[in-house]
N, C-alpha and C positions, 0 to 999 in steps of 0.2 A: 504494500500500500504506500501511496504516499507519504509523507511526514507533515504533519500537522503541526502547528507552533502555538503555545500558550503561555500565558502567566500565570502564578501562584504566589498568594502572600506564602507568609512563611506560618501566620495562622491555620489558615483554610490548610496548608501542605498537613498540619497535624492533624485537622478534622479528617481530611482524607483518607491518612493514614488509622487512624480509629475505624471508620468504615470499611476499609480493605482485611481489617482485623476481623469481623463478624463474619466473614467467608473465608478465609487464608490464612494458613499459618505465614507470618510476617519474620524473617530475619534481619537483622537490623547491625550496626557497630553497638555496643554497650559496653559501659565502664564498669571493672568486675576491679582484679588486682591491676588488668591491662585492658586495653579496647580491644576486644573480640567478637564476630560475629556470633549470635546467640539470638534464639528465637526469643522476642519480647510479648508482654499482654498489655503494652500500654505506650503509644507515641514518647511520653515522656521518661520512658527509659531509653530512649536514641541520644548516643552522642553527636548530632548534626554534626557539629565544629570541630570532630576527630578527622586526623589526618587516616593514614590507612592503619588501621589495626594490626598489632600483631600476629594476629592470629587471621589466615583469608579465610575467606568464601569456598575452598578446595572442600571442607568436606560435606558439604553438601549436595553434591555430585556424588564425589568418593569421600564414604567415612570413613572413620579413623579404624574404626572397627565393625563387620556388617559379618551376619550368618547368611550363607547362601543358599543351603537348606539344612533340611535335619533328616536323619538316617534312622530305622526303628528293624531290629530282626523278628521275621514273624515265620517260624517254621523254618523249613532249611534254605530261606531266602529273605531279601534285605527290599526294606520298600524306604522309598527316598520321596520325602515333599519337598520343593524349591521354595524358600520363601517370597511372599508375594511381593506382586509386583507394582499393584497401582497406591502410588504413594501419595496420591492427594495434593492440590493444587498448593503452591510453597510462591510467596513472592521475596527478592532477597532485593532491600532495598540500600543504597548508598554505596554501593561498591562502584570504584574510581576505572577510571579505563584501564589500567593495569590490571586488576583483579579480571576486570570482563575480558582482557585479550588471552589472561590465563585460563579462565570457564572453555572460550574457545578452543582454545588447543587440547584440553583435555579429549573436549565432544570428537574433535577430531583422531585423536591418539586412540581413544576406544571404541569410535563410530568402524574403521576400516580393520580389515580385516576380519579377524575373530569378534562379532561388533559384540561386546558388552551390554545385555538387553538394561542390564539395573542399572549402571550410572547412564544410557540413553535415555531412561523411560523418568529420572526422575531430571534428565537436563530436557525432557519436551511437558514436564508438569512445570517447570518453574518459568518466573517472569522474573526480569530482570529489569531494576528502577536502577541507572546511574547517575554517578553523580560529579560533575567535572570537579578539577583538582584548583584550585584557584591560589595554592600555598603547599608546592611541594615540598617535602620532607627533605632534610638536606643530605639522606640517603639515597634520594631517587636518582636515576639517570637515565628516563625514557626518552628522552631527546636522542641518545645514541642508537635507540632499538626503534627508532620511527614511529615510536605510540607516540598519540599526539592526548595531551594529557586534560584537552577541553573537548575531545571526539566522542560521539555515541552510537561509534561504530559497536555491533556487537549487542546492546542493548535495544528492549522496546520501549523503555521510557528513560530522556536524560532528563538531568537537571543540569541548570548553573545560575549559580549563587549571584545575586545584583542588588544589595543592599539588603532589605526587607522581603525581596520576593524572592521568587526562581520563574528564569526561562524555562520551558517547559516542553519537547519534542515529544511527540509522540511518533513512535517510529515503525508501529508492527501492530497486529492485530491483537497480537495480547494485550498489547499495552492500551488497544482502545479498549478493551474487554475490560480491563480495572480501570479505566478512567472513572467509572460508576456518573460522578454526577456533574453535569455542565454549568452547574451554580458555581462551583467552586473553580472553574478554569475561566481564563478573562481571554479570550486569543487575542495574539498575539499584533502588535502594530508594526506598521514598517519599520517605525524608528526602530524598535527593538528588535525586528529581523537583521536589521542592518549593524549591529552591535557589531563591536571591532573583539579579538578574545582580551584577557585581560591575566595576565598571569604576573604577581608579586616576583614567584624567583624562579631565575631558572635552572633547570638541572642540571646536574653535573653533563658532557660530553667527551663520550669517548670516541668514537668515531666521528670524524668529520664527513663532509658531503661530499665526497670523491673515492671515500672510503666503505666498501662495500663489505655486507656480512660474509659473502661470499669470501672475501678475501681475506676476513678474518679467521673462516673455518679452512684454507690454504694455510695460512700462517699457522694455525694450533698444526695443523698434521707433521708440518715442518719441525715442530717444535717438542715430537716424541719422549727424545731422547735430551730434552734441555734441562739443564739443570738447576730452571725455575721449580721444577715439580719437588727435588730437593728441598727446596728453601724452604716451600709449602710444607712439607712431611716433616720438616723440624719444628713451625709452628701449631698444626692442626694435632688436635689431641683425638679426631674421630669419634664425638660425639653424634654428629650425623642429628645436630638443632639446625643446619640451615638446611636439611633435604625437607625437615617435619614441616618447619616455617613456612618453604618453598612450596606457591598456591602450584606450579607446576610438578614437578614431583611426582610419580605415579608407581614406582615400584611397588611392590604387595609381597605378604609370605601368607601360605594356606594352611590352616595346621586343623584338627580334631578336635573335639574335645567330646570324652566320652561317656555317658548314662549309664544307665544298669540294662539296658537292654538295646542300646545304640548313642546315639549322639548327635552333635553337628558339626558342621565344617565351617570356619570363619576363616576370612579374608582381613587381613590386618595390613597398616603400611610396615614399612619396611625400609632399607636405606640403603644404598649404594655404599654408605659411607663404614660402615658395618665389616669386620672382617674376615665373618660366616658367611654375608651375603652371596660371596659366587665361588660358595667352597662345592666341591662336585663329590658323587658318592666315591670315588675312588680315592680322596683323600687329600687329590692337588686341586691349589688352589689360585686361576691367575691372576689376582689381585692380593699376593700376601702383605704386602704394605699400606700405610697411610699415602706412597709415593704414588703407589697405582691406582688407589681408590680415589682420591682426590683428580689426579688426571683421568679419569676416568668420567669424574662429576662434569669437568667441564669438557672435555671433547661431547660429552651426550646433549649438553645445554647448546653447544654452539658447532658441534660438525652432523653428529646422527640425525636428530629431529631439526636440523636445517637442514640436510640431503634429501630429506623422505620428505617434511612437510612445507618446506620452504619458509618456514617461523625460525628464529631461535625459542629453544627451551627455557629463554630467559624471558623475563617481562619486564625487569630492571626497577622491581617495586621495592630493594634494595632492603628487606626483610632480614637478609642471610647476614649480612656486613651489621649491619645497627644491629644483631643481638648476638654474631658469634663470642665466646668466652675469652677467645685469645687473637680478636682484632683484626681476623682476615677480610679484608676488603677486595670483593670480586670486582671490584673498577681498577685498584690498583694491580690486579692481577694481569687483568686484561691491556691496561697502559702499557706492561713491558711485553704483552704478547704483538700489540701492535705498533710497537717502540713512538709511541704518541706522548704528550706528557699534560702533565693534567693543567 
């Protein structure tokens, strides 16, 4: 459909959101110990004025921990129920175009191939309300990853912040679907079609405009055997907090867990960073180090899932760097891969 342009006080945005509440479960940013996405019962538990949460929108797609079904022995054979599938309409509101460019690439990582019916079916229940960035976090760096941090690409409803109100896109059919009530939308005038974007700071930049991802993911392959990944392996303790953080991130392990007369099967995350992770049954293992698992983290961010999907596995929401324990900054990692300087 076309996209539709409104305004919103920032009143009426909460009445709305109360109304969207009596049919939909609502996920929101909320201030807990940290801003985390967390389903709320009341507009006024939204931190509007939170930058990005530490914690994304990833598991609401994929959770942290999901049963796939359960297993029961009845006679000298085993009957298996799958757990169900229709998970009910879910609207995840305020997440920044970082976050929705990471929603995407999941959809896409688990649409193709082997297609993942559970995190499809509950990424074509959800709606997505965004929300432009108007005060990036002085971790961000999506200027280099060509997110554009005032876009609603991705989304059926944006927003951006203009004093008292919000501009207002509607951009998809879901999103006219919860618009619910035209009292509360003003559309939109020229003048404010015509709005210039408006951004306080800018992000960090690592790649320049001449400087392609393409040629970033040449440079890492080049960069094997460099003795960058060293330096890394004497810093990095492998805790594997920026794979959990990381909204992109999708690795999994399957394990049992078992009843008096059967069980279930759970799908849990899991980590690259981990140094069971890619132990094999025979015993060897080709990531015995912190040197290999760590190069391993970023060849997948920036050569694998750019070959096959044409994204980086980064979104550059800058999550990983502002909470690792011992100060690793994947911009500065990346400045010496692309001998660029900050």
């Amino acid at each position: 459909m076309e996209t539709r342009y409104f305004t919103i006080t920032s009143q009426n945005l909460k009445k709305w959101l109360a109304e969207l509440l009596k049919t939909a479960k609502l996920i929101a940013p909320v201030k807990e110990n940290v801003v985390v996405f967390k389903e709320v019962e009341s507009p006024d538990q939204i931190e509007f004025e939170a930058g990005n949460p530490r914690v994304s929108p990833k598991h609401i797609l994929f959770p942290q921990a999901e049963c796939l079904f359960s297993f029961e022995k009845q006679g000298e054979g085993i009957s298996i129920a799958p757990s169900p599938l229709d998970f009910g309409g879910t609207i995840l509101f305020g997440a920044r175009p970082c976050d929705v460019r990471a929603l995407m690439l999941l959809e896409r990582v688990f649409g193709e191939g082997m297609r993942d019916k559970r995190i499809l079916s509950r990424r074509e229940s959800l709606t997505v309300v965004g929300l432009s960035c108007e005060k990036p976090e002085p971790s961000c760096f999506c200027e280099s990853l060509s997110i554009d941090s005032d876009s609603g690409d991705g989304t059926d409803v944006f927003l951006r912040k203009e004093g008292k109100t919000f501009f207002v896109e509607i951009r998809t059919e879901k999103g006219e679907n919860i618009k619910i009530s035209d009292e509360l939308f003003i559309p939109a005038s020229k003048k404010s079609l015509k709005r210039e974007k408006k951004t306080d700071l800018k992000t960090k930049k690592i790649l320049d405009e001449k400087f392609s991802l393409e040629a970033l993911a040449g440079l890492l392959e080049s960069k094997w055997a460099d003795g960058l990944w060293k330096e890394l392996e004497l810093q990095c303790v492998g805790c594997g907090l920026c794979t959990y953080l990381c909204p992109t991130c999708h690795c999994f392990d399957l394990a049992d867990e078992r009843r008096a007369h059967g069980g279930e099967r759970f799908r849990t995350w899991d980590s690259c960073m981990y140094g069971d992770f890619a132990l094999q049954a025979s015993g060897e293992n080709p990531r015995p180090g912190i040197r290999e698992r760590i190069r391993q983290r970023y060849f997948h961010k920036f050569v694998y899932i750019y070959r096959k999907h044409g994204v980086p596995g980064c979104v550059a929401c800058g999550r990983c760097l502002a909470n690792c324990p011992q100060g690793i900054d994947i911009r500065e990692v990346l400045y010496k891969i692309t001998g660029n300087t900050p």
